[in-house]
C-alpha positions as CSV (number, residue, x, y, z in Angstrom):
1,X,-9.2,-25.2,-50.7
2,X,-8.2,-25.5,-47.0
3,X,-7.5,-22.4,-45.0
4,X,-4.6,-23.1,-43.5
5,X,-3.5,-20.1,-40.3
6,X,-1.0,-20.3,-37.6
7,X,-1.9,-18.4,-34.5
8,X,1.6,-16.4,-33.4
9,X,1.3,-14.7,-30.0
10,X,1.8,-10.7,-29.8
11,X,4.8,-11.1,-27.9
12,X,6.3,-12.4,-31.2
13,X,4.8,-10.3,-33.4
14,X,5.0,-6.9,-32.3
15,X,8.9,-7.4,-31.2
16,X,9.7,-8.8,-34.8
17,X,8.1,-6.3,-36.3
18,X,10.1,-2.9,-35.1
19,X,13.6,-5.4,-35.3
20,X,12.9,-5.9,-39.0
21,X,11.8,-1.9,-39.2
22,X,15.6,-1.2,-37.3
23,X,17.0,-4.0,-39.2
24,X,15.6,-2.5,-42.5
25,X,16.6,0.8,-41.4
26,X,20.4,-0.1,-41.1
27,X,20.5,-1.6,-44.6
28,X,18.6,1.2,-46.4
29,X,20.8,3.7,-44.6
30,X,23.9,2.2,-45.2
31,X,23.4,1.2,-49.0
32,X,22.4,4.8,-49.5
33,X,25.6,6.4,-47.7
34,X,27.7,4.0,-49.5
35,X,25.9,4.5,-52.9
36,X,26.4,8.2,-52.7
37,X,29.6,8.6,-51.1
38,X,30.7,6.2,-54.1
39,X,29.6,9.3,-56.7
40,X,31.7,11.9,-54.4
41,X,28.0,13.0,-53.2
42,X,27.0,14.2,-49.8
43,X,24.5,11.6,-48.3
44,X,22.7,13.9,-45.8
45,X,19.9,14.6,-48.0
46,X,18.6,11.5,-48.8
47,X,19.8,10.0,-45.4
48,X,17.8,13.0,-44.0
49,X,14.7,12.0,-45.9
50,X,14.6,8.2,-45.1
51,X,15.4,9.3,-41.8
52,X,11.9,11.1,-41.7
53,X,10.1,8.4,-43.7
54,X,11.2,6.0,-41.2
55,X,9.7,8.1,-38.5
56,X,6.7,8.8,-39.8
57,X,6.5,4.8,-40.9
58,X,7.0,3.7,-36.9
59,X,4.7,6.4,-35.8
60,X,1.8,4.7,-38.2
61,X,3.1,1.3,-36.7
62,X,2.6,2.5,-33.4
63,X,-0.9,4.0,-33.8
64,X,-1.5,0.8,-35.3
65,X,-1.0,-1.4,-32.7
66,X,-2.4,1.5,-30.0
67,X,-5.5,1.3,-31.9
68,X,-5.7,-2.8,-32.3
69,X,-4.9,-3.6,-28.8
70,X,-4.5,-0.6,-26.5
71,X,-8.1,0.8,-27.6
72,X,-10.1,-2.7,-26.7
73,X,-8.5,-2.9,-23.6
74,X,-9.8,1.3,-22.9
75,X,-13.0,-0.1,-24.1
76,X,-13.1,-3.1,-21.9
77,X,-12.1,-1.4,-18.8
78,X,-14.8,1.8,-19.4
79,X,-17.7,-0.7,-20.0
80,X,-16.9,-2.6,-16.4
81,X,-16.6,0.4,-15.0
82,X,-19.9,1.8,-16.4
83,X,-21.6,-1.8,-15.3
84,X,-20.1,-1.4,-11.9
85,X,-18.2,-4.7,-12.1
86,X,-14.8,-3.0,-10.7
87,X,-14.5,-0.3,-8.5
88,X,-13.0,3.1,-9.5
89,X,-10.0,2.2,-7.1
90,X,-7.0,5.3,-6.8
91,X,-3.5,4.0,-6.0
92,X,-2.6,3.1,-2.1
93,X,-1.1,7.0,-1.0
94,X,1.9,4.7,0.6
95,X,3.2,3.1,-2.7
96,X,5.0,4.4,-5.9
97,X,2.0,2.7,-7.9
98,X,1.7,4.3,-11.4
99,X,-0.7,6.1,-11.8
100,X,-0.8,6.0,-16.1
101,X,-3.4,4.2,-18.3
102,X,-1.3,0.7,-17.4
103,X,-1.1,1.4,-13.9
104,X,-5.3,1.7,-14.2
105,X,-5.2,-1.3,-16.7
106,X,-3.4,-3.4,-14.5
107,X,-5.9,-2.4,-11.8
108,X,-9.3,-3.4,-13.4
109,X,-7.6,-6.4,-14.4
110,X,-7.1,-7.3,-10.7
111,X,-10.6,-6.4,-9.7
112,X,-11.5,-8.4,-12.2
113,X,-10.0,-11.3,-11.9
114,X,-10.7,-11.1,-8.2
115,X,-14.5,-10.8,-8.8
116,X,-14.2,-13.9,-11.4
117,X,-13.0,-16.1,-9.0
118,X,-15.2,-15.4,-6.3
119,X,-17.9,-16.2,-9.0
120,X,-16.2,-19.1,-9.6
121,X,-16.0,-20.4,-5.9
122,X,-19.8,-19.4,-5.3
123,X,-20.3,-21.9,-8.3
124,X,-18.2,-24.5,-7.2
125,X,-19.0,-24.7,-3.8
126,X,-22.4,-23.4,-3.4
127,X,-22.6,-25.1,0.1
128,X,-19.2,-23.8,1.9
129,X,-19.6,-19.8,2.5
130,X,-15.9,-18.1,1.5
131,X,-15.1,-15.6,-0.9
132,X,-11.6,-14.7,1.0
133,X,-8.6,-15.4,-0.7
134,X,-7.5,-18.0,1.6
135,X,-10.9,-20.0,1.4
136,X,-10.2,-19.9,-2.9
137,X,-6.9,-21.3,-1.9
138,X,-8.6,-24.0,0.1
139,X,-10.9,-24.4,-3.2
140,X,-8.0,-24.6,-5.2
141,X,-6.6,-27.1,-3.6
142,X,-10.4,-29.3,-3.6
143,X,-10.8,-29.1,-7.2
144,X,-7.1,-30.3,-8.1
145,X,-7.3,-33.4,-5.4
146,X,-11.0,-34.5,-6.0
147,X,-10.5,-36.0,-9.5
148,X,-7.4,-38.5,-7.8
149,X,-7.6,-41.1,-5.9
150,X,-5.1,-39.7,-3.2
151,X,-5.6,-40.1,0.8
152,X,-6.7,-36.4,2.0
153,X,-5.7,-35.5,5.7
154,X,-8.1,-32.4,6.2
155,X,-6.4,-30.3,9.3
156,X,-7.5,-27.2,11.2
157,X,-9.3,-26.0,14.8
158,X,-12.4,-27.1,15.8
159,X,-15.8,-26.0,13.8
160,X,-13.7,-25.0,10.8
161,X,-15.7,-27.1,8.7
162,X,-13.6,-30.2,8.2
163,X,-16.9,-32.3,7.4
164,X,-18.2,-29.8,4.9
165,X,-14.5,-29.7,2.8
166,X,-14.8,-33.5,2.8
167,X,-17.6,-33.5,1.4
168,X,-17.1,-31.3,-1.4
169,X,-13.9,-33.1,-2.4
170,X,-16.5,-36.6,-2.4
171,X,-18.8,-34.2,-4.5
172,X,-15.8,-33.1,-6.8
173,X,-14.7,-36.2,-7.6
174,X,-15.3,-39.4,-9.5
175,X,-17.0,-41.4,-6.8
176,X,-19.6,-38.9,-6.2
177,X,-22.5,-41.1,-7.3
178,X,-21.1,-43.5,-4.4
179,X,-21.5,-43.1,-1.0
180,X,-20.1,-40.8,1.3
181,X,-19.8,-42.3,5.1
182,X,-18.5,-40.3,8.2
183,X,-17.5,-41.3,11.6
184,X,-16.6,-39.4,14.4
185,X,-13.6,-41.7,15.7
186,X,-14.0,-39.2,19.4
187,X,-17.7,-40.0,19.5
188,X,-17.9,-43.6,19.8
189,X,-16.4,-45.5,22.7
190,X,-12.8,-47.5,22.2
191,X,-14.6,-50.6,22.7
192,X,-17.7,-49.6,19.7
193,X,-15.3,-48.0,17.5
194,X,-13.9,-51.3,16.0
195,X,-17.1,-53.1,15.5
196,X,-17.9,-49.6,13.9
197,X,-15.6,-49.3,11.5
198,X,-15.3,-53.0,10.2
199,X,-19.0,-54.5,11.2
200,X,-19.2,-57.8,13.3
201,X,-20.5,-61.1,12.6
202,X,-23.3,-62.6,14.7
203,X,-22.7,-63.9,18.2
204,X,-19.1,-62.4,17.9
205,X,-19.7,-60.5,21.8
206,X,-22.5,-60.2,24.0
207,X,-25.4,-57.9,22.5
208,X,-23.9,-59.1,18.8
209,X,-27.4,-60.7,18.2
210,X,-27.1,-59.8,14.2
211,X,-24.3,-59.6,11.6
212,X,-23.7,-55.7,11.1
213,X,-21.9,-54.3,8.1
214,X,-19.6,-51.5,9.2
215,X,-18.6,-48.5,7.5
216,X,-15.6,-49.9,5.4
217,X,-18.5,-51.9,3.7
218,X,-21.2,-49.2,3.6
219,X,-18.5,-46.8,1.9
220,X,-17.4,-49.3,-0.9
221,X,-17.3,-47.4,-4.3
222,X,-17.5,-44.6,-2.1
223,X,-15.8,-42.0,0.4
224,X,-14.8,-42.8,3.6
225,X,-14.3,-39.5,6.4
226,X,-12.7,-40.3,9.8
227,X,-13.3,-37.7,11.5
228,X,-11.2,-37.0,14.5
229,X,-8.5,-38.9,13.9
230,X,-6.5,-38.0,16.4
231,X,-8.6,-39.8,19.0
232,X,-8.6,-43.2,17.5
233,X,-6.6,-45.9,19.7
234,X,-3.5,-47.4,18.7
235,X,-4.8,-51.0,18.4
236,X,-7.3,-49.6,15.9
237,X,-4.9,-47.7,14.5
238,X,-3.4,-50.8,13.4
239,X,-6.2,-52.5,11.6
240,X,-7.1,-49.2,10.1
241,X,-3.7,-49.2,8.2
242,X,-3.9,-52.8,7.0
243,X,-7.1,-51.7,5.6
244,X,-5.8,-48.5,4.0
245,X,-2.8,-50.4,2.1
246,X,-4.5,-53.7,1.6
247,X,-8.2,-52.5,0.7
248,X,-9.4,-55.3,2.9
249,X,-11.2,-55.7,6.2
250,X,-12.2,-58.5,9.1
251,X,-15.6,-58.6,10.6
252,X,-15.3,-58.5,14.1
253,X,-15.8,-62.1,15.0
254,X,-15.1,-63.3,11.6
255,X,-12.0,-65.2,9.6
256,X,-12.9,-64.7,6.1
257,X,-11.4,-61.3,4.9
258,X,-13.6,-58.8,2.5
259,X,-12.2,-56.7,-0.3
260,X,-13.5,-53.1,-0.6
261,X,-12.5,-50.0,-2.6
262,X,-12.3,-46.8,-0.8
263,X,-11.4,-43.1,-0.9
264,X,-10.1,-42.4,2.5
265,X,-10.3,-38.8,4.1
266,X,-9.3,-38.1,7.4
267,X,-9.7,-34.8,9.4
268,X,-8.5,-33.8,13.1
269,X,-7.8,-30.6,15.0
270,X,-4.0,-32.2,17.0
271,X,-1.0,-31.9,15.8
272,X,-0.4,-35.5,14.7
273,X,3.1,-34.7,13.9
274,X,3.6,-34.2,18.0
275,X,1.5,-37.0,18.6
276,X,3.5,-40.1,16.6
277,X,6.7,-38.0,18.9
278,X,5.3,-39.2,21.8
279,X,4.2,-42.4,20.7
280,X,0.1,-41.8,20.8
281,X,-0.3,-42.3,17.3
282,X,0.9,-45.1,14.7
283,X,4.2,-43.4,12.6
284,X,3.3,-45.4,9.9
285,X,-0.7,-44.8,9.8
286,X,0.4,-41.0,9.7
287,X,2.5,-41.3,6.6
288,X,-0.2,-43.0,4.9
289,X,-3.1,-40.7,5.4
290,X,-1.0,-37.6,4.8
291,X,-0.5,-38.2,1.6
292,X,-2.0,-34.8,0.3
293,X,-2.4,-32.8,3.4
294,X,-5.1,-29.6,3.7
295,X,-5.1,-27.2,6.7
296,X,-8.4,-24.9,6.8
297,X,-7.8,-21.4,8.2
298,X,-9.6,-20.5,11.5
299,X,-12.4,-17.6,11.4
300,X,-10.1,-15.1,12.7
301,X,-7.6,-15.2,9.1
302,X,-10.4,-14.8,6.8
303,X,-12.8,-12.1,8.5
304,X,-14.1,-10.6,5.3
305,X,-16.3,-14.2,5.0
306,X,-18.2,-13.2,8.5
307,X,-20.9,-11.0,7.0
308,X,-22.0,-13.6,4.6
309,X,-21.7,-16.3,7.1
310,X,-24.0,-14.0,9.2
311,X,-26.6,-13.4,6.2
312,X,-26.4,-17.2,5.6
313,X,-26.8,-17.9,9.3
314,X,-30.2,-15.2,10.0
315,X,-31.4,-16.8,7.0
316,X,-31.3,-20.2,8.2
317,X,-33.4,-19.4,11.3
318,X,-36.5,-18.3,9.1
319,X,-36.9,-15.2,11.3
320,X,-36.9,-11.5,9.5
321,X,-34.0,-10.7,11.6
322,X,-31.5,-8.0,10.6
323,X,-28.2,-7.1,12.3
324,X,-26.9,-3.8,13.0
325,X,-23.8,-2.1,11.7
326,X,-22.4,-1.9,14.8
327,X,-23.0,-5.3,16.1
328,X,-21.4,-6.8,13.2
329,X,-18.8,-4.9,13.4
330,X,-18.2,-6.8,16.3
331,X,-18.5,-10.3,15.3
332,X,-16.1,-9.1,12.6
333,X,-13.5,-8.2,15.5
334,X,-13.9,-11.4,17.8
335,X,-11.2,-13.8,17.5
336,X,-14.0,-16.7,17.1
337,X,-11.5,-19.8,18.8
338,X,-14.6,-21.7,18.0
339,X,-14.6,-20.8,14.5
340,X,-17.6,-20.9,12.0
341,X,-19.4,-23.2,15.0
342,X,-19.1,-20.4,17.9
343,X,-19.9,-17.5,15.0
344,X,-23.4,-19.8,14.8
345,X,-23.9,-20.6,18.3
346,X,-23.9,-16.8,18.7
347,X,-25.9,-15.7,16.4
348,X,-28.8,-17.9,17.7
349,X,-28.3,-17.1,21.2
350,X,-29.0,-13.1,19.7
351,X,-31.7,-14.1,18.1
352,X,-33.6,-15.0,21.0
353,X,-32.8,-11.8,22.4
354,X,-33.7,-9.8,19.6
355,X,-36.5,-8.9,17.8
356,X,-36.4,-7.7,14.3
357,X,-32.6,-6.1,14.3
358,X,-29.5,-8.1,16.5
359,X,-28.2,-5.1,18.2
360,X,-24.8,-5.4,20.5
361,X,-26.6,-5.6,23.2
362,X,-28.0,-8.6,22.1
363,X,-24.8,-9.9,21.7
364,X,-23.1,-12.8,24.0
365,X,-21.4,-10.4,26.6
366,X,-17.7,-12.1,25.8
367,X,-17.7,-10.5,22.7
368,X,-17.7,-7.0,24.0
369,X,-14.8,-7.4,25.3
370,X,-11.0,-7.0,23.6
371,X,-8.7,-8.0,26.4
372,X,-8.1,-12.0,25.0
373,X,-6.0,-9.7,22.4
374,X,-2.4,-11.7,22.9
375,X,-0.4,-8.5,23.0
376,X,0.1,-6.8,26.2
377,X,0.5,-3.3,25.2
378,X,-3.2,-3.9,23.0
379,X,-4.7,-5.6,26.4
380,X,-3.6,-2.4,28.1
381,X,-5.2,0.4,25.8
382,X,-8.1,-1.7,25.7
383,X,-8.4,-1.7,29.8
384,X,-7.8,1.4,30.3
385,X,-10.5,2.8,28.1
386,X,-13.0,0.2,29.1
387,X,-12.9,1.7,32.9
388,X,-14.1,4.9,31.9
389,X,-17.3,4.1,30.0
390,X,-19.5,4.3,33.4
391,X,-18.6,7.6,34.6
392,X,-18.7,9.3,30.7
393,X,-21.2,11.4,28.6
394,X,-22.4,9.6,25.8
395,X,-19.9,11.5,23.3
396,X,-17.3,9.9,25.7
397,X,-18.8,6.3,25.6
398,X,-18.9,6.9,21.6
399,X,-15.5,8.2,21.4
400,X,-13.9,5.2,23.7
401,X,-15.8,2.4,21.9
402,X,-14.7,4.0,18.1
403,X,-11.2,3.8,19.7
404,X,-11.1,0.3,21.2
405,X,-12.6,-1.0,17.8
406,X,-9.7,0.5,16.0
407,X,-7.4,-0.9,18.2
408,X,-8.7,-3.8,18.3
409,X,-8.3,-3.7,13.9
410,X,-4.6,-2.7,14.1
411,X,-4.1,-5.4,16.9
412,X,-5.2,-8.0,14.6
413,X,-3.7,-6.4,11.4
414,X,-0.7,-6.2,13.4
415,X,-0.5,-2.5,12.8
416,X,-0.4,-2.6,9.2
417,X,-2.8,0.0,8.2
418,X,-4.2,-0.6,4.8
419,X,-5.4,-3.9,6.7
420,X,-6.9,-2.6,8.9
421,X,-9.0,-0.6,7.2
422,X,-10.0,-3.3,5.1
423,X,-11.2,-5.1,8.4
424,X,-13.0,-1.8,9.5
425,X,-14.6,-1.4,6.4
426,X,-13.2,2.4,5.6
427,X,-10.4,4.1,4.1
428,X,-6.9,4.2,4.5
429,X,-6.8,8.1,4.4
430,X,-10.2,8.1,7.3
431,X,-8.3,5.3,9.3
432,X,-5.6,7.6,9.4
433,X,-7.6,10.2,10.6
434,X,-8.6,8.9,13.2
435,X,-5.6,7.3,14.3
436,X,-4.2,11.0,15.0
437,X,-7.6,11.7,16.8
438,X,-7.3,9.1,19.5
439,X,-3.3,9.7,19.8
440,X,-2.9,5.5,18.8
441,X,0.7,4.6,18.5
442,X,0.9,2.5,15.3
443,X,4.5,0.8,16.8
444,X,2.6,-0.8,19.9
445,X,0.9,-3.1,17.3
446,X,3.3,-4.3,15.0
447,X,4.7,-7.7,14.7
């Protein structure tokens, strides 16, 4: 015999099931009232005592469903919090957060779902180091456009990664046993960049001694990443668009047109919005390639990735280098306005420095100092603690660096606190502390 079930979800069930107990209620209560009032009898009593059978039936319902789902969920959240999965996190001080079993419910479920997804990206995109919420947007946004065949225009500053995102979308999607090609259109010369892109035919200018392929050919089946976009010259510009819409190319020197399929990706650090307003880039090209556009935040919005960039970096080098709290704590400060690139770049320049352990010291000397911070009152505060630090006692020195590090954490948090702390890697209630300690005024740094 087949088993036939139909799956109902709770939120149908459990409503439905005290309505038809009310509903049930009503009837029995007035059929009884009306029975008795029919023989000239007084209904309390039995109204009385379905009254209490009905409580008593509603109180077992409720147990019921405590027990069936309330329990697993008390079970579930004490086993995670035994393994250590989630953190036994108390309500922020500053919000009206409940503190009952749904509030803590609610809680764990963040945690986890936050610790999930991190797994998930590590997974995913083994190669690109970002557990920070705006990187699994970015990841997000890869694993829903890799599986199409839409044009990807990757924007963002300068050693963001732009190469590394392509990539991972070729990897991602359905051409990823094809090749993936890259040119750097800023690289190669305005009068290489054409022969380049769509190959040249023997003899077609001087030096042309053999027919080359050029990358619209080597990427066929595959990816194709322009990087640097921005710098590409208009008359190229032109022929790149006819190749875009009409999936065909001309040799330079050649008559015969070839066919190729294509992904195209195209990344740049200018705003190519300004750019087609002043007439240095094609209107048309720019509509085409923007089709599904991706901007990658800078170093400085997701600060929480820097100390597994450093680990990955210090392992990279093959050296049993370590880093010290404090001098992470300030790469974790810098601004980075070379991003992911600069982060590297000074990590190796430390490691010459350093032996075993990167101290601040060891440390590019820009990075010691706070006064790029774009607010003037911050720039202040920061000055006029830094002067003092060669005529102080070392309690002095310690107590002026703690404070310019927390000012530096509210500048960039823009005074919000909780942030802050986050950055400084402490808690709100210590922040706060020490806030009242060094006399900081919270209203110089916000927004």
């Amino acid at each position: 015999m087949k088993d036939i079930r139909f799956n109902i979800s709770l939120y149908i069930i459990v409503p439905v099931i005290f309505a038809g107990i009310a509903i049930l209620s009503i009837i029995v209560t007035y059929n009884t009232t009306t029975y008795y009032l029919a023989k000239a009898i007084n209904p309390r009593g039995p109204v009385a005592l379905w009254g209490g059978l009905l409580i008593a039936f509603t109180l077992i319902c409720g147990i019921l469903i405590v027990k069936l789902i309330i329990d697993p969920v008390k079970r579930f959240v004490i086993r995670a919090k035994d393994l250590g999965v989630v953190k036994n996190v108390q309500p922020p001080a500053s919000a009206s957060a409940i503190n009952d079993d749904m509030g803590k419910f609610t809680r764990v479920f963040d945690q986890v779902t936050e610790l999930l997804s991190k797994v998930e990206a590590q997974q995913l995109f083994p190669d690109i180091i970002g557990q920070s919420k705006v990187m699994r947007g970015v990841f997000n946004q890869i694993v829903k456009v890799a599986p199409k065949e839409s044009t990807v225009l990757i924007t963002g500053e300068t050693g963001t990664g732009k190469e590394l995102i392509a990539r991972s979308i070729h990897q991602h999607s359905k051409r990823q046993d094809h090749p993936f090609v890259a040119i750097n259109c800023a690289a190669i010369p305005e009068g290489l960049l054409e022969s380049e892109l769509f190959g040249h035919e023997k003899g077609a200018f001087t030096g042309a001694n053999t027919k080359k392929p050029g990358k619209f050919e080597l990427a066929d089946g595959g990816t194709l990443f322009l990087d640097e976009i921005g710098d590409m010259p208009l008359d190229t510009q032109a022929k790149v668009l006819r190749a875009i819409e009409d999936n065909t190319i001309e040799r330079v020197g050649a008559i015969k047109p070839i066919k190729v399929n294509v992904r195209f990706i195209a990344a740049t650090n200018r705003n190519l919005e300004k750019m087609v307003e002043a007439g240095r880039f094609r209107q048309d090209l720019f509509y085409r390639l923007n089709v599904f556009p991706m901007v990658l935040p800078p170093l400085r919005q997701r600060r929480e990735d820097i100390p597994l960039l450093v680990e990955k970096f210090l392992h990279e080098m093959g050296k049993q280098l370590h880093i010290s709290s404090e001098a992470l704590q300030l790469l974790t400060t810098n601004d980075w306005p070379g991003n992911v690139r600069e982060l590297k770049n000074a990590l190796e320049s430390a490691a010459v420095l350093s032996d075993h352990k990167i101290l601040p010291a060891n440390l590019p000397a820009s990075l010691s100092r706070i006064d790029n911070a774009p607010g003037n009152a911050s720039k202040e505060l920061a000055l006029r603690f830094d002067g003092q630090e060669n005529d102080s006692d070392l309690d002095a020195r310690i107590k002026n660096y703690e404070r310019r590090i927390i000012i530096d954490a509210l500048r960039q948090s823009g005074g919000v606190q909780v942030n802050a702390a986050g950055i400084l890697g402490i808690k709100e209630r210590s922040l706060w502390h020490r806030i009242k300690k060094h006399h900081i005024n919270i209203a110089e740094f916000k927004h």
